[in-house]
N, C-alpha and C positions, 0 to 999 in steps of 0.2 A: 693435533691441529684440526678445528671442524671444518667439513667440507662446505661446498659450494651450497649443497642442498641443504644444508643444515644451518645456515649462516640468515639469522631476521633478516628480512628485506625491508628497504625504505620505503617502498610504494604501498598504498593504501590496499589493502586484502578487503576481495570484495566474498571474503567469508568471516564475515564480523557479526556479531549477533546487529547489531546496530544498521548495519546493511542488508541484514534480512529480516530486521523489520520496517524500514523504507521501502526497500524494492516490492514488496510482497504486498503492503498496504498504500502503494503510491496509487494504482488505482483507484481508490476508496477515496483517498481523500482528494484527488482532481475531481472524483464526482461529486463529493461534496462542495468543495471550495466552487464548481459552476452552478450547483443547484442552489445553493444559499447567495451567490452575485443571480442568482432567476429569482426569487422567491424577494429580494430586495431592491428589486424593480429592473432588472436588464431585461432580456425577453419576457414576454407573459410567459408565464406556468402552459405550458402544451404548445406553442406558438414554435419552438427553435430546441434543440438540444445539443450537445457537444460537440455531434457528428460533423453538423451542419456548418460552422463555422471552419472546419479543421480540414473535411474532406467534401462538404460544396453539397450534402445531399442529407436529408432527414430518413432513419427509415420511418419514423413515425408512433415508434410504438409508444410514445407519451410516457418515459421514465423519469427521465430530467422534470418534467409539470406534474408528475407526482409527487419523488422524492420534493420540490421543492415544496409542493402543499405540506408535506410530514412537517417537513422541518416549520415551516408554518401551522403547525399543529389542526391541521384541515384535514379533513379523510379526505385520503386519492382517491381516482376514478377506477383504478383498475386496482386488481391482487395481483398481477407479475409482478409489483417493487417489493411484495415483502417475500417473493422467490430469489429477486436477485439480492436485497439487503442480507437477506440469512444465508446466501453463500458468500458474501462478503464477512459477515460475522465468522462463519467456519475457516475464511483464509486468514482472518485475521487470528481466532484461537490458532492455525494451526503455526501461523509466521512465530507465536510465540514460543510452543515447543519448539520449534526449529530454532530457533534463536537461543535458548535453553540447552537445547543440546550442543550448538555450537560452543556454545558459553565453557558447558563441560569439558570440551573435549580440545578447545584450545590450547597453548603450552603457550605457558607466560614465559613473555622473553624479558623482562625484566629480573627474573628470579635468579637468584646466585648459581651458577653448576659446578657441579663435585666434580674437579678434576682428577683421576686415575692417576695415582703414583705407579 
């Protein structure tokens, strides 16, 4: 008879390769999804960034009016975006091994099991 701990659960397992690569690249793409609504005319590029509407205060450092220049294919003003874009590139190669490794190391519950005579 399998126990308690041993018995699939109904509720969604927030250890799914599928959930670790959301949760890990949700940053990324919220920063995306506002710099391309800047870059398509909501705030000018450098004028407002994420902060300001969510928590009432810019610091200013012009991330959101660059990356939107990128994606308008315009050179930014400054080099901090492509220190923050390439550690976003690294979280996202790494959400992948992880998602990878969860991949492996799950135990399909769908699969038939050898019951012990």
């Amino acid at each position: 008879m399998p126990t308690a701990s041993r018995s699939p659960s109904n509720n969604t397992s927030t250890a799914s390769p599928r959930w670790v690569l959301i949760s890990a690249n949700l940053p990324l793409a919220l920063f995306t999804a506002y710099a391309i609504w800047v870059a398509a005319g909501g705030p000018r590029p450098g004028s407002g960034c994420l902060v300001r509407p969510l928590l009432g205060w810019c610091p200013g450092c012009g991330l959101t009016g660059d990356y939107a220049r990128i994606l308008t294919l315009s050179p930014p003003d400054g080099w901090y975006i492509w220190i923050i874009l390439s550690a976003f590139a690294l979280n996202a190669l790494w959400s992948v091994q992880k998602a990878k490794r969860v991949a492996r190391g799950r135990p399909v519950i769908d699969a038939p099991v050898a019951e012990a005579d």
